[in-house]
VOFIMI-101434 format. One line per 8 residues: their letters; for each residue y, z, x of N, C-alpha, C. Coordinates in pm, 1 decimal, decimal comma, always signed. Layout:
a	Y:Z:X:Y:Z:X:Y:Z:X  ...
This chain:
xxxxxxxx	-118,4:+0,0:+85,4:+0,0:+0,0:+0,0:+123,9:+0,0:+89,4  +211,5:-92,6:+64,0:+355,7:-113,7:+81,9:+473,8:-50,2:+18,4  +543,9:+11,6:+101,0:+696,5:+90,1:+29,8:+831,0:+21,9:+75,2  +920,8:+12,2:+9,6:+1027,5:-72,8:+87,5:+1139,2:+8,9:+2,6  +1207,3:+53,4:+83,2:+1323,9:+131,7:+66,9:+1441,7:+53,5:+28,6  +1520,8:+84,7:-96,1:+1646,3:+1,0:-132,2:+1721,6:+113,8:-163,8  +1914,2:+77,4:-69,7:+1994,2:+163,5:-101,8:+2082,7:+127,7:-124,7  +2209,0:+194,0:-149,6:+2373,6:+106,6:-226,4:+2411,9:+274,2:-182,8
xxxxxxxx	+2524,2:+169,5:-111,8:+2649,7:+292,9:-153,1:+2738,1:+312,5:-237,1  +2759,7:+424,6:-328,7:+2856,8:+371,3:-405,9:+2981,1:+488,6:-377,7  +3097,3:+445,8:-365,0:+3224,4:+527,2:-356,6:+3291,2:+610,4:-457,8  +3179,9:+674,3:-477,4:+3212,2:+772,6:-603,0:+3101,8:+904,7:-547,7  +3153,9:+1050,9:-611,2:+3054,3:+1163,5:-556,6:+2910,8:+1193,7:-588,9  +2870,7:+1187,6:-489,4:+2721,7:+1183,7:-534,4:+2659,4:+1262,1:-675,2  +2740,2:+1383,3:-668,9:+2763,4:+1486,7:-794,1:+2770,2:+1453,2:-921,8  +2859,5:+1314,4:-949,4:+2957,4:+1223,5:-1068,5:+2772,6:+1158,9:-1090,4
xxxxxxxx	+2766,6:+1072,5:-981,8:+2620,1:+989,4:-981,9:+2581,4:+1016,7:-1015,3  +2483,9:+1130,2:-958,6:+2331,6:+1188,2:-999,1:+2335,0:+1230,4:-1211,2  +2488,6:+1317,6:-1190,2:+2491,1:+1297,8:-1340,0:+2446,1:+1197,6:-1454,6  +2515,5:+1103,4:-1352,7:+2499,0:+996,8:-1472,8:+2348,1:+931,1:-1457,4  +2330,4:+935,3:-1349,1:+2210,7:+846,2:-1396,3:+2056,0:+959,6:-1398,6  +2110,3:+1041,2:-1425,8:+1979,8:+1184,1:-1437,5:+2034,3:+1181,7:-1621,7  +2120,2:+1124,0:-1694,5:+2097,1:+1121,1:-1859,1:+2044,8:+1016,4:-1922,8  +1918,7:+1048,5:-1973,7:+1837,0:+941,1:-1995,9:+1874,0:+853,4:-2075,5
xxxxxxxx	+1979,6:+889,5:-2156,4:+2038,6:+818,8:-2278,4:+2139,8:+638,6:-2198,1  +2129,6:+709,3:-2023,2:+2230,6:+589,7:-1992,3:+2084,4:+492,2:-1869,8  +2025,4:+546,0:-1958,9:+1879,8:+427,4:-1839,8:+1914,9:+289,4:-1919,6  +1910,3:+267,2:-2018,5:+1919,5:+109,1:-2024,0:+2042,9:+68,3:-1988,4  +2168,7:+115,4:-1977,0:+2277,3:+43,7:-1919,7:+2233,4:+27,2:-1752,6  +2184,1:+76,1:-1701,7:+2163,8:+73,4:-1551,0:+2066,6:+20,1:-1475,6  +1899,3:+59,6:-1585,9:+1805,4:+67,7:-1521,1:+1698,6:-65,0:-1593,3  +1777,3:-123,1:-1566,2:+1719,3:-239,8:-1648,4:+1504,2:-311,8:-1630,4
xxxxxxxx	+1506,0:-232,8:-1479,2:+1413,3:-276,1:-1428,5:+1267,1:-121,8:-1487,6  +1313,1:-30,7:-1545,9:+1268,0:+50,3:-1560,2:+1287,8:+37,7:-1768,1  +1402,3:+36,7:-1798,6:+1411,4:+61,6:-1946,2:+1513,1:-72,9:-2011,4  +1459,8:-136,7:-2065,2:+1517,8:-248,2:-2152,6:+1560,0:-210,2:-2285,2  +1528,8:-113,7:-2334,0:+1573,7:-61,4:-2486,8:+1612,2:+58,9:-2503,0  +1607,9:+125,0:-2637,3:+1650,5:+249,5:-2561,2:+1529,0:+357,8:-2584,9  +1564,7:+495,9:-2521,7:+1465,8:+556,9:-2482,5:+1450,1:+653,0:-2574,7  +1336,5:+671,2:-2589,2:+1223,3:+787,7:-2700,3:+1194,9:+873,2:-2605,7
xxxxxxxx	+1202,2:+1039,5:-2685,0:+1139,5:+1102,7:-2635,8:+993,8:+1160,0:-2687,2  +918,3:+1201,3:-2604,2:+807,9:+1257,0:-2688,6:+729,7:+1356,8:-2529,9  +788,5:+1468,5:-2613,5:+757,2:+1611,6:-2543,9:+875,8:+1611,3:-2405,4  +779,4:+1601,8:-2302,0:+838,6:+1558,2:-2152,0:+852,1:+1441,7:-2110,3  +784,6:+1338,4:-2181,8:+781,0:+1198,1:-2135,5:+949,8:+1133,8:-2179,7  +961,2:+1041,9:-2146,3:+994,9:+925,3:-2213,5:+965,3:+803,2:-2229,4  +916,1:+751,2:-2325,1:+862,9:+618,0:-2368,7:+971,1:+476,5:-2410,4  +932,4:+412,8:-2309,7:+1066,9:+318,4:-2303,7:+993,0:+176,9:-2278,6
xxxxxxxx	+1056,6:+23,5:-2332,9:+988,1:-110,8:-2344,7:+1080,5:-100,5:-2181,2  +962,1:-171,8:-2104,2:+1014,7:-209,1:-2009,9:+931,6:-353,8:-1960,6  +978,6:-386,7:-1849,0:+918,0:-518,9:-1786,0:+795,8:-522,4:-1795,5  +716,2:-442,5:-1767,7:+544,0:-410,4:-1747,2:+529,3:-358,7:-1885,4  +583,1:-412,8:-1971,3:+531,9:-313,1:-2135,9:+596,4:-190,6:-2176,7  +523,7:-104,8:-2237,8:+554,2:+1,4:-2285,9:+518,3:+123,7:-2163,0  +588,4:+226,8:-2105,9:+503,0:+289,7:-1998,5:+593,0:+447,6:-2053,6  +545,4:+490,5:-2000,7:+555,4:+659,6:-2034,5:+630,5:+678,6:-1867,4
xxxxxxxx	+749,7:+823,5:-1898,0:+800,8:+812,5:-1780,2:+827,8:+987,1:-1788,3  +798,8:+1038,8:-1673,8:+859,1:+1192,8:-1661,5:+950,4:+1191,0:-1514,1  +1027,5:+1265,5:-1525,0:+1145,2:+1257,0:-1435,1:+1124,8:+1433,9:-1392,0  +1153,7:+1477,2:-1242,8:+1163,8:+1587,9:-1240,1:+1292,5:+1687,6:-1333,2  +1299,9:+1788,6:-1305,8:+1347,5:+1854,6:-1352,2:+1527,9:+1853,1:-1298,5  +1620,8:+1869,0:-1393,9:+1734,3:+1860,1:-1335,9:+1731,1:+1933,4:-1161,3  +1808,8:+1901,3:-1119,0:+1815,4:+2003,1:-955,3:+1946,5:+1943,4:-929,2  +2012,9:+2063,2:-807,3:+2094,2:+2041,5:-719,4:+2053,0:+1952,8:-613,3
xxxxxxxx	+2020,0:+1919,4:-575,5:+1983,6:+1837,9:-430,8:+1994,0:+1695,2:-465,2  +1983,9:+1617,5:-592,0:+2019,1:+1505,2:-618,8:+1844,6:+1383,2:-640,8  +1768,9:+1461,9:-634,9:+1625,8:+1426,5:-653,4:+1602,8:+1340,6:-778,9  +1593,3:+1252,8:-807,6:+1557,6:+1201,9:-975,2:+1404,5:+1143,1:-966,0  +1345,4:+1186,3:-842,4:+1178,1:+1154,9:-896,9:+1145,1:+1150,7:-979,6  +1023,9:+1047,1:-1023,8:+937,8:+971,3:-1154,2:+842,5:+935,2:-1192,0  +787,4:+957,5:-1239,3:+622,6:+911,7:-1282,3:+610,3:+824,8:-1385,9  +572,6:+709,7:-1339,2:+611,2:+617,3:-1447,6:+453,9:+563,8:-1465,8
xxxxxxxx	+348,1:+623,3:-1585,0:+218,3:+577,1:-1615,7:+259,9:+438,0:-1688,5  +199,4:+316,3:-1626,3:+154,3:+191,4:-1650,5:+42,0:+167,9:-1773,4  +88,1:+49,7:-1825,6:-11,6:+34,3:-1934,0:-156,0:+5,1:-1853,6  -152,1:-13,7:-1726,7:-298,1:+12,0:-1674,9:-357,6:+103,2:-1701,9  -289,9:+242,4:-1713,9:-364,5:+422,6:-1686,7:-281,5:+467,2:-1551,7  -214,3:+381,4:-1461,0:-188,3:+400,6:-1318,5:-66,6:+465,7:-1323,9  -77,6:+559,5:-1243,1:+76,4:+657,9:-1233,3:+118,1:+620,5:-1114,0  +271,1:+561,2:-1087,3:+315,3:+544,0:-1003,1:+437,7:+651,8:-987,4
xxxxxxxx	+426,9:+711,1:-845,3:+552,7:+765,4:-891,4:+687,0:+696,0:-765,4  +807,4:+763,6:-851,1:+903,1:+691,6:-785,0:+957,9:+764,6:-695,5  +1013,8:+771,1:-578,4:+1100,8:+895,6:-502,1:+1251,1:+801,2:-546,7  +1352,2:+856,4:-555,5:+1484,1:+847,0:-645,4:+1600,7:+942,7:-603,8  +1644,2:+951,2:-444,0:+1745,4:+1011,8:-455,0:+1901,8:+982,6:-426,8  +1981,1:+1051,1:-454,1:+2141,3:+1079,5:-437,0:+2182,4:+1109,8:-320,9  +2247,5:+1114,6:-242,5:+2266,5:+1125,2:-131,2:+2429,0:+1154,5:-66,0  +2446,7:+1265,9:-40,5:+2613,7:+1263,6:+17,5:+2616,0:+1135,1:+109,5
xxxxxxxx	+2759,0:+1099,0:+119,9:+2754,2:+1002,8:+219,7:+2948,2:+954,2:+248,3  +2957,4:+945,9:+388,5:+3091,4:+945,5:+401,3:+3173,4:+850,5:+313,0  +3158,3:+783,6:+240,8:+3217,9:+693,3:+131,1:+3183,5:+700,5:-0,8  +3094,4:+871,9:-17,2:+3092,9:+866,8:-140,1:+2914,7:+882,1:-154,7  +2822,4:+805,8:-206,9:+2722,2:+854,7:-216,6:+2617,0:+760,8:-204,5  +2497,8:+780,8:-106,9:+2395,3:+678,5:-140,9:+2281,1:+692,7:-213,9  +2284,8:+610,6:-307,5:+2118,7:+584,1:-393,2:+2029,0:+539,1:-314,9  +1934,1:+570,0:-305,8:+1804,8:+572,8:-238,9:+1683,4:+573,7:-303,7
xxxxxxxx	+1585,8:+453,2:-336,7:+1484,6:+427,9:-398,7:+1370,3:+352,3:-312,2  +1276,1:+434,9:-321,2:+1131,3:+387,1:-258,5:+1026,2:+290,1:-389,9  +979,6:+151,0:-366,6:+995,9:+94,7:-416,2:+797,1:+63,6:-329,6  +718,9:+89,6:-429,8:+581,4:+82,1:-404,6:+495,9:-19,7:-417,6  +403,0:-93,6:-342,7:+356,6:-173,8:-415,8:+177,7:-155,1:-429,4  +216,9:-110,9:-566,0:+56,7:-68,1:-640,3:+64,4:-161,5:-759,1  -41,5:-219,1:-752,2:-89,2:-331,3:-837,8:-26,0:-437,5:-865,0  +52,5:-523,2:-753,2:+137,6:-590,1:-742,7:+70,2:-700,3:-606,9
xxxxxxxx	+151,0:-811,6:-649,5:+71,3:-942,1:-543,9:+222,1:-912,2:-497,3  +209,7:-994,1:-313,3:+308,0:-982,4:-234,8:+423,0:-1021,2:-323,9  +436,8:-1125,6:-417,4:+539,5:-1176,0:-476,2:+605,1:-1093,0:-575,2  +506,6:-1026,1:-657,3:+532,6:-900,3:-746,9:+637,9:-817,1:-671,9  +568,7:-763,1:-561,4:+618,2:-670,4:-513,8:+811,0:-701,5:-451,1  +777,6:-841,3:-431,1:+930,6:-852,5:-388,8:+1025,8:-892,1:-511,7  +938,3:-919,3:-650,6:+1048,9:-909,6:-744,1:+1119,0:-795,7:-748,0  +1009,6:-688,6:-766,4:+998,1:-510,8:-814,9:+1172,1:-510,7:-709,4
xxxxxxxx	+1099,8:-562,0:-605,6:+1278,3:-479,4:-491,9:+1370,7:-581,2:-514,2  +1387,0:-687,8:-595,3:+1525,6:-766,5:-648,5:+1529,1:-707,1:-755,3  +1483,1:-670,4:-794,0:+1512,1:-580,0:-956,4:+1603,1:-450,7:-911,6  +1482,5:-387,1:-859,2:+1587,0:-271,3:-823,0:+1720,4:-252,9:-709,9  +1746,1:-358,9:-649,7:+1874,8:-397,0:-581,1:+1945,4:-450,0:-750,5  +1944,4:-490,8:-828,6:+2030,9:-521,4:-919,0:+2031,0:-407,6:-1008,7  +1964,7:-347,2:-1028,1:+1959,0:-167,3:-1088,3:+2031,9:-90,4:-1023,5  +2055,1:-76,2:-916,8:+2134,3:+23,5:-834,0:+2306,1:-90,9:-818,1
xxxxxxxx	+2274,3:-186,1:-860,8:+2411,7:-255,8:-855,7:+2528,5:-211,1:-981,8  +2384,1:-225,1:-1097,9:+2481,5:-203,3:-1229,3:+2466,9:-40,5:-1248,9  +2446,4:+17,5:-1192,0:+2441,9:+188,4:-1161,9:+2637,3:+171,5:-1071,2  +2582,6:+147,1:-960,4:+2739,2:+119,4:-892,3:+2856,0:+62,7:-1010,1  +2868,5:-30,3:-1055,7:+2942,0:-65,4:-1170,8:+2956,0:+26,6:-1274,0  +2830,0:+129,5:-1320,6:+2867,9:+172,0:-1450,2:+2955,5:+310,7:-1420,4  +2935,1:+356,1:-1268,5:+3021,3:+494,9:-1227,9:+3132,8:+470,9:-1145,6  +3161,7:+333,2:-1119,2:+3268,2:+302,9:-1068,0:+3378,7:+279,2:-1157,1
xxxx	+3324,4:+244,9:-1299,4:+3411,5:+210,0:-1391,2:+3515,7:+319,9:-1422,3  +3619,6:+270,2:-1459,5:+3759,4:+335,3:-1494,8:+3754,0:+390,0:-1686,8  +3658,5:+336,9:-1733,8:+3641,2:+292,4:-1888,5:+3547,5:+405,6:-1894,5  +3440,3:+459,5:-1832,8:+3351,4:+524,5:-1806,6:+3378,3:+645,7:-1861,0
């Protein structure tokens, strides 16, 4: 298995960030590669239509440190999880996503990391915004 790390800086506080994108209610404006509609809860999960279908998703627990780890069960049965963090950084803050490739052909796998370079783009856009 293959991991390929994708990051963005965005010039806003990592603090403002992690907020926003730790409320699940703002995953489809951002996370397009993860949630296309909007999100259900049921218990701890959240159940959201995404690219790969329907998949069940648990996110750790709020924290200080900026962590948004994920377990995102596949309509295979397969739990992938995500590492997802925030990051101080002299211009503000970096997103940081480890990007796996389980059950994915080499080509899969390099969509999965153009997806999520355009996920962390419209994340940058939606906390950079002035309208926000």
């Amino acid at each position: 298995m293959r991991s390929h790390h994708v990051s963005r800086v965005i010039p806003v506080p990592a603090d403002v960030v992690y907020a926003y994108a730790s409320e699940v209610e703002n995953l489809p404006a951002w996370a397009a590669g993860l949630a296309q509609s909007n999100v259900t809860r049921d218990g701890d999960d959240l159940v959201v239509e995404s690219p790969m279908g329907q998949v069940r998703v648990r996110f750790v627990e709020q924290n200080t440190f900026g962590v948004l780890d994920h377990d995102v069960s596949l309509p295979s049965g397969t739990v992938v999880t995500n590492p997802l963090r925030v990051v101080a950084h002299p211009d503000g803050c970096e997103v940081i996503f480890t990007v796996r490739q389980i059950e994915l052909t080499d080509d899969e796998f390099a969509r999965d990391i153009r997806m999520v370079e355009a996920d962390l783009e419209r994340l940058a856009a939606q906390v950079e915004s002035p309208s926000r």
